[in-house]
Backbone as CSV, one residue per row, in Angstrom:
resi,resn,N_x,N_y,N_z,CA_x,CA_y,CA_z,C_x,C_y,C_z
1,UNK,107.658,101.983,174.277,108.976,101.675,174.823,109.754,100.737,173.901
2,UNK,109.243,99.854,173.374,109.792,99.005,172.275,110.239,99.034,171.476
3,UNK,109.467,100.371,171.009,110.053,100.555,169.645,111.183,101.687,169.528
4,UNK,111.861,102.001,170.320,113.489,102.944,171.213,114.108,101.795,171.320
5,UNK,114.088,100.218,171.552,115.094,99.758,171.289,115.886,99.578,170.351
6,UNK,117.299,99.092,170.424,118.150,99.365,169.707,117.426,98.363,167.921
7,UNK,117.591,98.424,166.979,117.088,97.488,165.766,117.322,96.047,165.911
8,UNK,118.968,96.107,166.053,119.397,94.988,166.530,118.331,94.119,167.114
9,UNK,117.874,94.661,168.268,117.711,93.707,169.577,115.966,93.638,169.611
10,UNK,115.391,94.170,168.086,113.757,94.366,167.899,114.146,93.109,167.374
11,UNK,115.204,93.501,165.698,115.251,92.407,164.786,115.349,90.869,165.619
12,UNK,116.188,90.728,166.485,116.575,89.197,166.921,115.315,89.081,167.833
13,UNK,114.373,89.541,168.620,113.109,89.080,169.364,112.333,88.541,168.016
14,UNK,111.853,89.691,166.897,111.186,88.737,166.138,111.644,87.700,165.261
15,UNK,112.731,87.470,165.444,113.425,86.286,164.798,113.226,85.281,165.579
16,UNK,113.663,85.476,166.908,113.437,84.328,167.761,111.908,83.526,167.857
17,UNK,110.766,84.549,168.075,109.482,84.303,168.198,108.868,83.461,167.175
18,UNK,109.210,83.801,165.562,108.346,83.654,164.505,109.624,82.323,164.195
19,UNK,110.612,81.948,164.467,111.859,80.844,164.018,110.641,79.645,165.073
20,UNK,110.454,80.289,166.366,110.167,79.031,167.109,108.662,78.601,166.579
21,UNK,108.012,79.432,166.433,106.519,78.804,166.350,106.562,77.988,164.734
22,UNK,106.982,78.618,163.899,107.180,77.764,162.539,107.406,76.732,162.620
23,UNK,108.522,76.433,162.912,109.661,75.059,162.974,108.704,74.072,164.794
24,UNK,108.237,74.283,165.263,107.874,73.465,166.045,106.682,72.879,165.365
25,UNK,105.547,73.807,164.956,104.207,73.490,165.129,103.954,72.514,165.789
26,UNK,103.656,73.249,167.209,103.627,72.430,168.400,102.255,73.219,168.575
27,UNK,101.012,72.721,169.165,99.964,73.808,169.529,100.026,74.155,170.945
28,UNK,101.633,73.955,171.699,101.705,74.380,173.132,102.296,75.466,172.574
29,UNK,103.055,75.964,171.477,103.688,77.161,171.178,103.111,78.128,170.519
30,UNK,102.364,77.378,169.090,101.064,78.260,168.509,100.136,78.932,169.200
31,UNK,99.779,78.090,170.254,98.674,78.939,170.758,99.411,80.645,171.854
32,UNK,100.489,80.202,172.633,101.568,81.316,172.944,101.790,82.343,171.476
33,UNK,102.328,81.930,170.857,102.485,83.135,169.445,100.997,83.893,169.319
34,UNK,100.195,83.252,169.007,98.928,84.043,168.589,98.449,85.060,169.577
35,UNK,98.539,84.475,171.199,97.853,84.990,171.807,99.175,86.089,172.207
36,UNK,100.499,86.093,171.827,100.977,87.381,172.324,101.334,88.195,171.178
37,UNK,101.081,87.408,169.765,100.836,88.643,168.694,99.762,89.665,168.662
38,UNK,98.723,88.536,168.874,97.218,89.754,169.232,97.169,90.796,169.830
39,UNK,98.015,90.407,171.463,98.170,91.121,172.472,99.010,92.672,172.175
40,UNK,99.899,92.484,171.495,100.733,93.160,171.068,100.082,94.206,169.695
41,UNK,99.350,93.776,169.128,99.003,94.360,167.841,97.717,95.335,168.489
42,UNK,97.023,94.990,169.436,96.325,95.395,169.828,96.584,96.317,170.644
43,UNK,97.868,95.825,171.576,98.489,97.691,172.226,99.069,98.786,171.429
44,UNK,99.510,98.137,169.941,99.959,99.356,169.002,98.923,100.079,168.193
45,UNK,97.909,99.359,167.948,97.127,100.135,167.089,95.529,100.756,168.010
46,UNK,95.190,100.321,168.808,94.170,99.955,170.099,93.106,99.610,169.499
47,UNK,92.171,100.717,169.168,90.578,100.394,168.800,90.270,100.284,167.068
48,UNK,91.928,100.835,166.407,92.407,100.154,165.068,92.568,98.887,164.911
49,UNK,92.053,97.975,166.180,92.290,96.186,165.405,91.117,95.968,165.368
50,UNK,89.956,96.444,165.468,88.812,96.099,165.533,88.483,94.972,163.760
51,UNK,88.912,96.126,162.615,88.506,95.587,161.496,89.582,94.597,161.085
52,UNK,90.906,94.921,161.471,91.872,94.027,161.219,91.709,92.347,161.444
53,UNK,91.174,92.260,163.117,90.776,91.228,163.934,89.568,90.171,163.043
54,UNK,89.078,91.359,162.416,87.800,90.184,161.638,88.323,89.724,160.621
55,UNK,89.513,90.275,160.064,89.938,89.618,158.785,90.981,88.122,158.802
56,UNK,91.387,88.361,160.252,92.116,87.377,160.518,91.421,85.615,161.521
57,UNK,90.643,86.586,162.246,88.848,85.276,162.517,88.597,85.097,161.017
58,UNK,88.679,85.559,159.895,87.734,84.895,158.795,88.757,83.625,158.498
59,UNK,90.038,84.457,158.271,91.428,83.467,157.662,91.327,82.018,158.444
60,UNK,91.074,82.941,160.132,91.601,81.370,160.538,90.638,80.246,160.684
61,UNK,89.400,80.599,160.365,88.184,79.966,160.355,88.131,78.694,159.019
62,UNK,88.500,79.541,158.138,88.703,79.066,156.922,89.854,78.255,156.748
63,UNK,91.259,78.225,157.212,91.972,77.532,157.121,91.921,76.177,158.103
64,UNK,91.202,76.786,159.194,91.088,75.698,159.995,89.865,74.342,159.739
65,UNK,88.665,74.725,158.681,88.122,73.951,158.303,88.119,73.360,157.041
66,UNK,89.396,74.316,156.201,89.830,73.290,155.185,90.180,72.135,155.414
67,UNK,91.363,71.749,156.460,91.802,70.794,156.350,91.046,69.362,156.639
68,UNK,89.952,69.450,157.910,89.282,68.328,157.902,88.354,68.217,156.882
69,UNK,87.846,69.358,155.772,87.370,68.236,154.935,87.604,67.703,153.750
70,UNK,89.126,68.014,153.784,89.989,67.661,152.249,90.899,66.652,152.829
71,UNK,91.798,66.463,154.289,92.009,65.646,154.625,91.490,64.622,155.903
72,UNK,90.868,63.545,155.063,90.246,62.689,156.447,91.529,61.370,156.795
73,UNK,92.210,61.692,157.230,93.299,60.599,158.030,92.676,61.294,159.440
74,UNK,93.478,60.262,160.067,92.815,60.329,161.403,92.254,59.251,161.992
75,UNK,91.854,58.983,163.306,91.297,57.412,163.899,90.112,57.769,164.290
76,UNK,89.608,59.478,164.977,88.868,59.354,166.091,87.719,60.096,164.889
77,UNK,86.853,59.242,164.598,85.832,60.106,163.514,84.596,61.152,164.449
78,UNK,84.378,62.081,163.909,83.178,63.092,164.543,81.916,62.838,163.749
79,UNK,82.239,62.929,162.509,80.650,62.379,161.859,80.877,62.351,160.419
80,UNK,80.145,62.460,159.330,80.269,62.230,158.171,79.752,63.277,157.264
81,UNK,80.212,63.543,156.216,79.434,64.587,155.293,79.939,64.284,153.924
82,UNK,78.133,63.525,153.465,78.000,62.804,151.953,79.325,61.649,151.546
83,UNK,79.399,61.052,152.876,80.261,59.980,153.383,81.704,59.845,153.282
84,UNK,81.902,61.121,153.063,83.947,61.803,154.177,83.570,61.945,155.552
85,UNK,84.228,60.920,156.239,84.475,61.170,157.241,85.041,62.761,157.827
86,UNK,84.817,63.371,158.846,85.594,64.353,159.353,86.583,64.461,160.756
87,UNK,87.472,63.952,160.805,88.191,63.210,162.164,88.379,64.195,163.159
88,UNK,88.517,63.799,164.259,89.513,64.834,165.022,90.822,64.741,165.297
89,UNK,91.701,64.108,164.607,92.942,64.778,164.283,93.407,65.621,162.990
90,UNK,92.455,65.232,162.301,92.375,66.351,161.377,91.766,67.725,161.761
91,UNK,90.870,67.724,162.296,90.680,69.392,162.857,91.555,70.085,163.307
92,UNK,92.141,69.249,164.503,93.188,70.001,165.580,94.330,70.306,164.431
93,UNK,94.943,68.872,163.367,96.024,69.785,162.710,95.268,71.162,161.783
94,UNK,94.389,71.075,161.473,93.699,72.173,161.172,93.937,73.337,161.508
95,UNK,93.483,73.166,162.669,93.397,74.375,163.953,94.698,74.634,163.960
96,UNK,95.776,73.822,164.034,97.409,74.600,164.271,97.432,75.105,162.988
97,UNK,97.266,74.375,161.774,97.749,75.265,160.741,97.359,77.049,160.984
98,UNK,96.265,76.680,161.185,95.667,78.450,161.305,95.907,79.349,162.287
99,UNK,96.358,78.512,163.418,96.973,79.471,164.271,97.956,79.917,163.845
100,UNK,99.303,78.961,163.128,100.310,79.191,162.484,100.481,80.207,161.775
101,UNK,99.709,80.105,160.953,99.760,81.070,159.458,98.839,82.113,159.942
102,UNK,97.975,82.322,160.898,97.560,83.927,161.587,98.465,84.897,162.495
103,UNK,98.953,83.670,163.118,100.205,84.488,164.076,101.223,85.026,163.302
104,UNK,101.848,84.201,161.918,102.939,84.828,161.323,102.126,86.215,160.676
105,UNK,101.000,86.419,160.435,100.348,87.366,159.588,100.855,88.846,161.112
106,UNK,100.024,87.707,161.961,100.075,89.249,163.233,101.414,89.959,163.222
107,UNK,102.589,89.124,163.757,103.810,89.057,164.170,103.887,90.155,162.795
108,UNK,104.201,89.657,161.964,105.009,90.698,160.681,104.088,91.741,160.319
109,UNK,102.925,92.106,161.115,102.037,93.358,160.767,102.633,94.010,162.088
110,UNK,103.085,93.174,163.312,103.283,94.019,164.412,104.874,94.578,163.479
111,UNK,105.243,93.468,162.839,106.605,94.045,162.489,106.861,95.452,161.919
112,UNK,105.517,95.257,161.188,105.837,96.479,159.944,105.487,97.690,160.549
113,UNK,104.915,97.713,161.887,104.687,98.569,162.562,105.879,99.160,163.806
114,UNK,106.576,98.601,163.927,107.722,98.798,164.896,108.477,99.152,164.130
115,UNK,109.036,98.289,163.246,110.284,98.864,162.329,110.144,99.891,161.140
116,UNK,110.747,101.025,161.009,110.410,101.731,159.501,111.376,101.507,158.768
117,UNK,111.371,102.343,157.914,112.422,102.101,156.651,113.840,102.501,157.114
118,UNK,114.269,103.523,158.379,115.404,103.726,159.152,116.110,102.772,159.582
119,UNK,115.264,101.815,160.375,115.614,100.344,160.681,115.964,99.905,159.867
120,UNK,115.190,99.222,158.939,115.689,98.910,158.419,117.050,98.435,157.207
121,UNK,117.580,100.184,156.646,118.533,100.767,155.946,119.404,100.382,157.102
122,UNK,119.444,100.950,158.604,120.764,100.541,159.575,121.216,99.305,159.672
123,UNK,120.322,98.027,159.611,120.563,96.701,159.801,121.176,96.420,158.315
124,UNK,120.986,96.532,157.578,121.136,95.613,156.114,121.557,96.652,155.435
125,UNK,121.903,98.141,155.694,122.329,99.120,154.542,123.884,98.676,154.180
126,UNK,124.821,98.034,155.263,126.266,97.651,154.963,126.569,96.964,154.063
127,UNK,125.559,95.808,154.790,125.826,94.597,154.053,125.107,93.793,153.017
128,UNK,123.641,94.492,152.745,123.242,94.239,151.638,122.472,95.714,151.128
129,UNK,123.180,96.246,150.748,122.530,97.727,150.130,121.520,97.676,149.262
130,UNK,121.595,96.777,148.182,120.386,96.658,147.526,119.509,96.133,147.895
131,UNK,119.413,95.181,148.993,118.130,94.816,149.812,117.382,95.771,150.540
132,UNK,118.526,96.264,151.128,117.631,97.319,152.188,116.922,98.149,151.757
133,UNK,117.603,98.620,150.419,117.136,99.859,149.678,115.193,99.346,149.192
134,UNK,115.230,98.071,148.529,114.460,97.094,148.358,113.709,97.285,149.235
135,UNK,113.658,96.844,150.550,112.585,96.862,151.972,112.330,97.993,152.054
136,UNK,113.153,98.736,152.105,112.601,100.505,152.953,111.460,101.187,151.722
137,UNK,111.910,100.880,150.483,110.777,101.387,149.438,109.447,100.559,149.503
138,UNK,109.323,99.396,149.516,108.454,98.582,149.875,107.586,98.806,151.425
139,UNK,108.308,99.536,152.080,107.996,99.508,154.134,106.815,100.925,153.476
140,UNK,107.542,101.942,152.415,107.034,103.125,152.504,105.855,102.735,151.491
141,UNK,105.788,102.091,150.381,104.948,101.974,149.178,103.930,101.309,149.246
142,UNK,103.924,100.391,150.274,102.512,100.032,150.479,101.362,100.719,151.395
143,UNK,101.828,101.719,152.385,100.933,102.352,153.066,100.419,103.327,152.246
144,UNK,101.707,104.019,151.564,101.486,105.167,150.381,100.150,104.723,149.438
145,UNK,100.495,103.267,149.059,99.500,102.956,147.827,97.677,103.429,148.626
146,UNK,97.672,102.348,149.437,96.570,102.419,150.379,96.349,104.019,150.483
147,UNK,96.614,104.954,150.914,96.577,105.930,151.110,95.859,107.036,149.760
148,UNK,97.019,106.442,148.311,97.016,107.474,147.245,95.591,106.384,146.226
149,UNK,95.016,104.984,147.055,93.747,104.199,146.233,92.914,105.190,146.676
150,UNK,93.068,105.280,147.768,91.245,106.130,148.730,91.363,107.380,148.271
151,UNK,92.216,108.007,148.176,91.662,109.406,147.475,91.893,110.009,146.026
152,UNK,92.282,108.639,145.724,92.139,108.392,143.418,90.613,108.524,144.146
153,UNK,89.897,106.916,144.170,88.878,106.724,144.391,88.011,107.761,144.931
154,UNK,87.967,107.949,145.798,87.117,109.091,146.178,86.740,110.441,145.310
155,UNK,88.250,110.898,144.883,87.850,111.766,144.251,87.219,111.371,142.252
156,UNK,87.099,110.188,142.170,86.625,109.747,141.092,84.935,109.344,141.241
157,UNK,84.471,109.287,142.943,83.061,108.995,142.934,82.175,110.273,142.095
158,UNK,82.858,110.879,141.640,81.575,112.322,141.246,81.687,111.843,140.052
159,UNK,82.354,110.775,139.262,82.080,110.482,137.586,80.900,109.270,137.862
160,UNK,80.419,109.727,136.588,79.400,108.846,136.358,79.818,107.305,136.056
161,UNK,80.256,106.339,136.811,80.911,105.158,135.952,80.542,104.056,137.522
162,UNK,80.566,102.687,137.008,80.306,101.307,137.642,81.500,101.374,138.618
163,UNK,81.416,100.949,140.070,82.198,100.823,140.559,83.569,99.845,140.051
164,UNK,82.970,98.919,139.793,84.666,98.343,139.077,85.306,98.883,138.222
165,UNK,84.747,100.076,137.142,85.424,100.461,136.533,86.138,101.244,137.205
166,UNK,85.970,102.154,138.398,86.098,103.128,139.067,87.474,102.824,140.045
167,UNK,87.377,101.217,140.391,88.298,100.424,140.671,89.444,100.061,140.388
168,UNK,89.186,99.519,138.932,90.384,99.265,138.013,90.849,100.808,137.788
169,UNK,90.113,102.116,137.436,91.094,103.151,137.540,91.726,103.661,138.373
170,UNK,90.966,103.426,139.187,91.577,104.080,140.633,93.460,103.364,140.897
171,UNK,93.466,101.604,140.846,94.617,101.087,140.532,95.929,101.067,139.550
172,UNK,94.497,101.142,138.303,96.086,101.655,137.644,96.807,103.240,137.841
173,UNK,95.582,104.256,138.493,96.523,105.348,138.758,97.525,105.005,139.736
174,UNK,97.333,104.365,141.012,98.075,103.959,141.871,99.385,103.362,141.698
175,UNK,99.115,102.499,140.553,100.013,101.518,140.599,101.273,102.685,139.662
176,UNK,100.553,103.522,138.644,101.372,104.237,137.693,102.399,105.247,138.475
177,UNK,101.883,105.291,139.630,102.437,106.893,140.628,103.542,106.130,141.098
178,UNK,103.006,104.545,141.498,104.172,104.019,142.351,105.670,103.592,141.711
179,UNK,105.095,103.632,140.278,106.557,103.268,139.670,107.010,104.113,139.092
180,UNK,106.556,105.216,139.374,106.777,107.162,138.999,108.033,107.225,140.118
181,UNK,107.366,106.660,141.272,107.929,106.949,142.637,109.228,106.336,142.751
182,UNK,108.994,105.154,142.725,110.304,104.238,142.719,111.359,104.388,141.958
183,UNK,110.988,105.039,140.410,112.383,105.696,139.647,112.803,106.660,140.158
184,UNK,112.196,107.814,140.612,112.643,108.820,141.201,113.149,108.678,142.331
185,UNK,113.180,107.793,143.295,113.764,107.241,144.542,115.059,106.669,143.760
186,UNK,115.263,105.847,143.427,116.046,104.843,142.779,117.092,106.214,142.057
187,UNK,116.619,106.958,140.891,117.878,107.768,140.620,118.340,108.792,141.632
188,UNK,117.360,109.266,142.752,117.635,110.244,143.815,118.989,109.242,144.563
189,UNK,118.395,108.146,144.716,119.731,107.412,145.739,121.061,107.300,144.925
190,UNK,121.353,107.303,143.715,122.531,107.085,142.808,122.733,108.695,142.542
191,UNK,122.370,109.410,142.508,122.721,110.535,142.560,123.344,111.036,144.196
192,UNK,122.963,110.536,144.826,123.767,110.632,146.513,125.191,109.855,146.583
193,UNK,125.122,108.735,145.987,126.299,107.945,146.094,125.705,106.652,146.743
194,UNK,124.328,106.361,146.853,124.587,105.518,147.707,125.334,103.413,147.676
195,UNK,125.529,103.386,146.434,126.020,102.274,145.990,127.785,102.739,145.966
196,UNK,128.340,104.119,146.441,129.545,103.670,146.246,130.392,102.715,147.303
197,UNK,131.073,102.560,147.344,132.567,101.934,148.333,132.719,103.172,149.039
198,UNK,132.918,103.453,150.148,133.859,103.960,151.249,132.576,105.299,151.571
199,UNK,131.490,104.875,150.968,130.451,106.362,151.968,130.059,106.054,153.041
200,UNK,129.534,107.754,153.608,129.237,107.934,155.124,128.083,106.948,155.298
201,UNK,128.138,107.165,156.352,126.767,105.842,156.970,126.190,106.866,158.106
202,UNK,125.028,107.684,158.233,124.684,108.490,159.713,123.466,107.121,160.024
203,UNK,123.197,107.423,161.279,122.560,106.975,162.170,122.796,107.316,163.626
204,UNK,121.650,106.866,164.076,120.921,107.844,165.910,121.099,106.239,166.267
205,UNK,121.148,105.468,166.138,120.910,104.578,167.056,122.472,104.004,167.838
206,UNK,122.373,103.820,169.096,123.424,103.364,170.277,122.729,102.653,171.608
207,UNK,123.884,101.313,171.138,123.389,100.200,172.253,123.579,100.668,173.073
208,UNK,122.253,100.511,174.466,123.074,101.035,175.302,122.649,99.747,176.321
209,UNK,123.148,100.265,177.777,122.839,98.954,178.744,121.468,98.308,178.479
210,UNK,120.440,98.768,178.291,119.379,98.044,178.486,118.694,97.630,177.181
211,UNK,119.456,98.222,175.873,119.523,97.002,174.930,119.933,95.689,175.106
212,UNK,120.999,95.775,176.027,121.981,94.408,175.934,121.182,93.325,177.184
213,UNK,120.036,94.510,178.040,119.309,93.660,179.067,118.374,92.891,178.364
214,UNK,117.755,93.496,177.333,116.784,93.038,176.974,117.287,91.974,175.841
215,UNK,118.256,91.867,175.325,118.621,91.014,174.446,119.204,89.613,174.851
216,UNK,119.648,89.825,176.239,119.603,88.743,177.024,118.766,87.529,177.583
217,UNK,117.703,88.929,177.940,116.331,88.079,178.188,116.024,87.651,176.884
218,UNK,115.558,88.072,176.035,115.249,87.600,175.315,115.663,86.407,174.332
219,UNK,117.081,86.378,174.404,118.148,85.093,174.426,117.931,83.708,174.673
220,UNK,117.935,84.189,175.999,117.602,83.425,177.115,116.210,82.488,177.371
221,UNK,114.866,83.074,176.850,113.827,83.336,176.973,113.893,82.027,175.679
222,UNK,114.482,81.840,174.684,114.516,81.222,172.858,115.367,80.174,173.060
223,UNK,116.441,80.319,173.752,117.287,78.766,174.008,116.333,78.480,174.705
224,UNK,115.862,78.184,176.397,115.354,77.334,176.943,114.142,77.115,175.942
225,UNK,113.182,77.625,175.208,112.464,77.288,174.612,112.809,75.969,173.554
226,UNK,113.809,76.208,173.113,114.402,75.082,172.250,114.603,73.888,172.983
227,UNK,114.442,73.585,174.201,114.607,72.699,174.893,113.922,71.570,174.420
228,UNK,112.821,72.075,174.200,111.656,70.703,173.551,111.911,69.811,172.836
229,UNK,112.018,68.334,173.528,112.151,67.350,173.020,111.838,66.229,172.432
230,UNK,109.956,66.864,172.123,109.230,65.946,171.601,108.016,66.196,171.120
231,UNK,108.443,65.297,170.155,107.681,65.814,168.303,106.142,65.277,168.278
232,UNK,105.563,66.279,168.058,104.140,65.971,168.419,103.851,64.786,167.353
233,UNK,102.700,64.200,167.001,102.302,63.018,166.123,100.617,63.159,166.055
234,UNK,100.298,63.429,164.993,98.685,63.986,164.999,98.090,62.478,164.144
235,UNK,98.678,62.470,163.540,97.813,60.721,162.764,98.908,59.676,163.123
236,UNK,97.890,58.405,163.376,96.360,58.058,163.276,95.858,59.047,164.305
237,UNK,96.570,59.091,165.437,96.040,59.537,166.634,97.025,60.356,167.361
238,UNK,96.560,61.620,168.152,97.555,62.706,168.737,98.638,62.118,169.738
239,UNK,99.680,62.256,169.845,100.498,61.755,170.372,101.650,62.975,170.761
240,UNK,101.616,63.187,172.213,102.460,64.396,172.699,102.993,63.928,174.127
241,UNK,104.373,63.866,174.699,104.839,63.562,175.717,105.377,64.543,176.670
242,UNK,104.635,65.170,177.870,104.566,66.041,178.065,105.961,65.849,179.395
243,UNK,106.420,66.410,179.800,107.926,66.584,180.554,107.794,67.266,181.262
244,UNK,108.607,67.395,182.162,108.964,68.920,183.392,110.018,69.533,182.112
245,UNK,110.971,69.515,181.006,111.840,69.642,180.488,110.577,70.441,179.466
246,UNK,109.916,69.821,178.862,109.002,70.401,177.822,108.362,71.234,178.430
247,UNK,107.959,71.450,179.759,106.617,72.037,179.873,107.590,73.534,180.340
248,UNK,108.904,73.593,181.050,109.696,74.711,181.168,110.196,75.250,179.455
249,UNK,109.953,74.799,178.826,110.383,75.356,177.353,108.921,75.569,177.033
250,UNK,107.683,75.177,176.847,106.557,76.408,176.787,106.450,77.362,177.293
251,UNK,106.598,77.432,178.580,106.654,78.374,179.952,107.452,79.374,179.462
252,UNK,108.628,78.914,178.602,109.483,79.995,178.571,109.090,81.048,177.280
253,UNK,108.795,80.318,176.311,108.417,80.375,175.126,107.148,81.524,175.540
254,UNK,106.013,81.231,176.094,104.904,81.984,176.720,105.693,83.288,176.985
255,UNK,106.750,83.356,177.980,106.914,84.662,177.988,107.633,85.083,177.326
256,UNK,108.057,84.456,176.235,108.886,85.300,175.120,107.387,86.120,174.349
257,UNK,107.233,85.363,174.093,105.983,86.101,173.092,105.189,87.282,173.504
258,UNK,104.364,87.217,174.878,104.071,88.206,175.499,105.291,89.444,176.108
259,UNK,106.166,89.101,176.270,106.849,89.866,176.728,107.330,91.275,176.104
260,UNK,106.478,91.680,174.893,106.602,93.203,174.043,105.326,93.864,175.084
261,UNK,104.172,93.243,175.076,103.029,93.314,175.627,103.159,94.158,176.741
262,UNK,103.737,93.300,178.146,103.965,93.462,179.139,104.821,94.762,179.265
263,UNK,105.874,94.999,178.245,106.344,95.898,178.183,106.377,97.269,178.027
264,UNK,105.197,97.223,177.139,104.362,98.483,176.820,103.554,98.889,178.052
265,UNK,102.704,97.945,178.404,102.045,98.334,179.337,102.874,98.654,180.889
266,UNK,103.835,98.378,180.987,104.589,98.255,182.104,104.597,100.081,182.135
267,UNK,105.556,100.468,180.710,105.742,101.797,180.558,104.747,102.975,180.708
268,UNK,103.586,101.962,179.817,102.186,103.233,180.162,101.832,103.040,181.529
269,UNK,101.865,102.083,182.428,101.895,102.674,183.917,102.522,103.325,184.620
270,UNK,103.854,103.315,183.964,104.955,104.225,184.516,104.280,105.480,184.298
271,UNK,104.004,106.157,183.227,104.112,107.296,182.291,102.342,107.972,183.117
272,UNK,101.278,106.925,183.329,100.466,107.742,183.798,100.389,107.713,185.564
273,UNK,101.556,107.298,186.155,101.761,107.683,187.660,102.824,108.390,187.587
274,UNK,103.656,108.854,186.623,104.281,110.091,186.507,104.063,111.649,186.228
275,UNK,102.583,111.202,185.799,102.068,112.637,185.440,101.694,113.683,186.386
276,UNK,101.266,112.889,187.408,101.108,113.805,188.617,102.381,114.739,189.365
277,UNK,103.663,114.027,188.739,104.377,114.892,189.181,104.878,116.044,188.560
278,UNK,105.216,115.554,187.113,105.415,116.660,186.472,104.490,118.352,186.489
């Protein structure tokens, strides 16, 4: 269902979502982002996040125990190793960093999955043509690459040669096709016109009412979130002042994030208590 909304009104949800969790690093908001990027990545791809999921437990494992043992500030010590302290305010900022920087990973993989290169060309083809042109080759060239490594590779396992060598060829064929590709894209589009002044523009997409519902909510959903008026403080010691004012701007924030989630699933209940009638 999500991905029929209008571009517009995809583009400004993930603007809103990934603007708030950055700029706060608050871990009342981080932990909301992660848990409704997951949620979300996991209704688009289903039993495809399985391998994804471990790559992002490794990231955040790892980022989250860099920081306590490269930075020991902090008051409340946990124990020592070869006499660095390891604090616990250093973990927890730890722990947000990695929620941080996993959720933006989710969020813009859910992205690249909602939006294609159509979207993209409609939003930014006006007004920045060479960008868009830029993204949409990039939206298409990296799945392509992935796609044209595994079956270089594959079809190179019957030579007799070391896997890394097999590797490095397999890439540079890849990489050689892709900039095969990109000239031939690149003069195909100047041969259309598409850099002149005054050409056609087609596109399928039209706001309709329940773009403008959902862009509301979702509006709506990012101001009150902004409400938050107080700046967390992790050294010496955690320091967070929790509000009826703050705690309605998580609340709200919570259902911004989940709210693609809910959405999907809302529809696939629709869609399998409709079947009986059809």
């Amino acid at each position: 269902m999500i991905k029929i909304l209008h571009p517009f009104v995809l583009f400004m949800f993930f603007f809103y979502v990934i603007f708030t969790a950055v700029f706060t690093f608050n871990p009342l908001f981080l932990l909301p982002a992660l848990f409704g990027a997951l949620l979300f990545l996991i209704k688009l791809d289903g039993a495809k996040t399985v391998k994804i999921l471990i790559a992002y437990i490794i990231i955040f494992v790892f980022i989250a125990l860099s920081n306590p043992l490269f930075s020991h500030n902090g008051a409340t010590v946990l124990f020592f190793i070869n006499d660095s302290r390891i604090t616990f305010e250093s973990l927890i900022y730890g722990i947000c960093a990695a929620m941080m920087i996993v959720s933006m990973l989710v969020w813009f993989n859910c992205f690249n999955k909602v939006f294609d290169s159509e979207k993209i060309m409609y939003l930014l083809g006006r007004i920045f043509p060479k960008l868009a042109l830029v993204f949409s080759m990039t939206l298409n060239f990296i799945p392509r690459m992935i796609k044209d490594f595994r079956s270089i590779n594959n079809a190179q396992k019957s030579v007799k040669q070391s896997r890394v060598k097999r590797y490095i060829g397999s890439f540079s064929a890849v990489i050689t096709r892709c900039m095969e590709n990109s000239i031939i894209t690149s003069d195909s589009m100047n041969a259309r016109g598409y850099m002149l002044k005054g050409r056609t523009f087609f596109h399928r997409y039209r706001f309709t009412v329940t773009d403008a519902v959902y862009l509301c909510v979702f509006t709506a959903l990012f101001v009150t979130s902004l409400l938050w008026k107080c700046e967390v403080i992790f050294y010496p010691v955690i320091q967070m002042n929790l509000t009826a004012l703050n705690c309605v701007s998580v609340i709200s924030y919570f259902f911004l994030a989940i709210l693609p989630f809910v959405i999907e699933v809302k529809e696939a209940l629709k869609w399998k208590l409709s079947l009986p009638k059809i």
